[in-house]
C-alpha positions in Angstrom: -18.1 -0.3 -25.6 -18.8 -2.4 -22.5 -15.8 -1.1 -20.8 -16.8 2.3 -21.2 -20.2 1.7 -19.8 -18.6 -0.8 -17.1 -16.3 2.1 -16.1 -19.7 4.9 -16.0 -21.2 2.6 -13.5 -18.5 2.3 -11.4 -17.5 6.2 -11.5 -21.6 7.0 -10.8 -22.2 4.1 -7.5 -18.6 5.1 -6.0 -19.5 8.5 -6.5 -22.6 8.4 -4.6 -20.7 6.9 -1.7 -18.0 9.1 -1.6 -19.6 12.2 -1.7 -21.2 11.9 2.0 -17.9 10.6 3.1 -16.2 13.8 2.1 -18.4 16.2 3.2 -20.3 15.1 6.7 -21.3 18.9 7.8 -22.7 19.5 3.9 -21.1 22.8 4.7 -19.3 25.5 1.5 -15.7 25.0 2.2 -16.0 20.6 1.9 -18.0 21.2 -1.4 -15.6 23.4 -2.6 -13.1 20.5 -1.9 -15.0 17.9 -3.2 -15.3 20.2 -6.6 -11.7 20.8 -6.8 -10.6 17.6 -6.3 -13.8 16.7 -9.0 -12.5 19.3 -11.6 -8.6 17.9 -10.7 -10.1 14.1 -11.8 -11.6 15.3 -14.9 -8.2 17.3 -16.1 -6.2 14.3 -16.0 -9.1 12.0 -17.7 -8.6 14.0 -20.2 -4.9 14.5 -20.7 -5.0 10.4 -20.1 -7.3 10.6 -22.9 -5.8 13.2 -25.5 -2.3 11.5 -25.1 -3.5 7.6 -25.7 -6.4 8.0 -27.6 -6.7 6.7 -31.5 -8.9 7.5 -34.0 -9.7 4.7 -36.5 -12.3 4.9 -39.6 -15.5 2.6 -38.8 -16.1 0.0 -41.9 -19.6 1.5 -42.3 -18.2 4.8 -42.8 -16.4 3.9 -46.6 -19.7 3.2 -47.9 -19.7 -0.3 -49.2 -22.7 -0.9 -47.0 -24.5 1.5 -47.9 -24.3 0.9 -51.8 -25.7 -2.8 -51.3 -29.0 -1.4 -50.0 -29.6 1.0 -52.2 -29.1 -1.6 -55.0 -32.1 -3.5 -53.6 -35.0 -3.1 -55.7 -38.5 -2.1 -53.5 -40.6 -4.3 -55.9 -38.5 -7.4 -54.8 -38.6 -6.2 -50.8 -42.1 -5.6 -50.8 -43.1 -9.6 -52.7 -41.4 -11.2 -49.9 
């Protein structure tokens, strides 16, 4: 999980650096670049993703968790 969120923060601050570099006169045609090229990076994030991803069953997702707290009993929670 902290890669993913290491990776965010890299994408956002080197995004808001490159954007002025690519387009100096603020003008239609570099925006419509800078979309393209946008649109182009997203495309291949997620082919990158759809071909290496894996999808694995959390543990708290069988339910053995789940059936050791609703064994507790309240009277015992609420003496403590």
């Amino acid at each position: 999980m902290g890669f993913v969120q290491a990776a965010l923060t890299f994408g956002l601050l080197t995004g808001s650096f490159i954007v002025p570099i690519l387009t100096p006169d603020r003008s239609f045609p570099e925006y419509s670049n800078l979309f393209r090229i946008y649109g182009a990076l997203l495309i291949a994030a997620n082919i990158f993703f759809v071909i290496f991803c894996r999808a694995e069953t959390e543990n708290f997702a069988y339910g053995e968790e789940i059936s050791e707290i609703t064994n507790v009993r309240v009277d015992s929670v609420a003496r403590k």
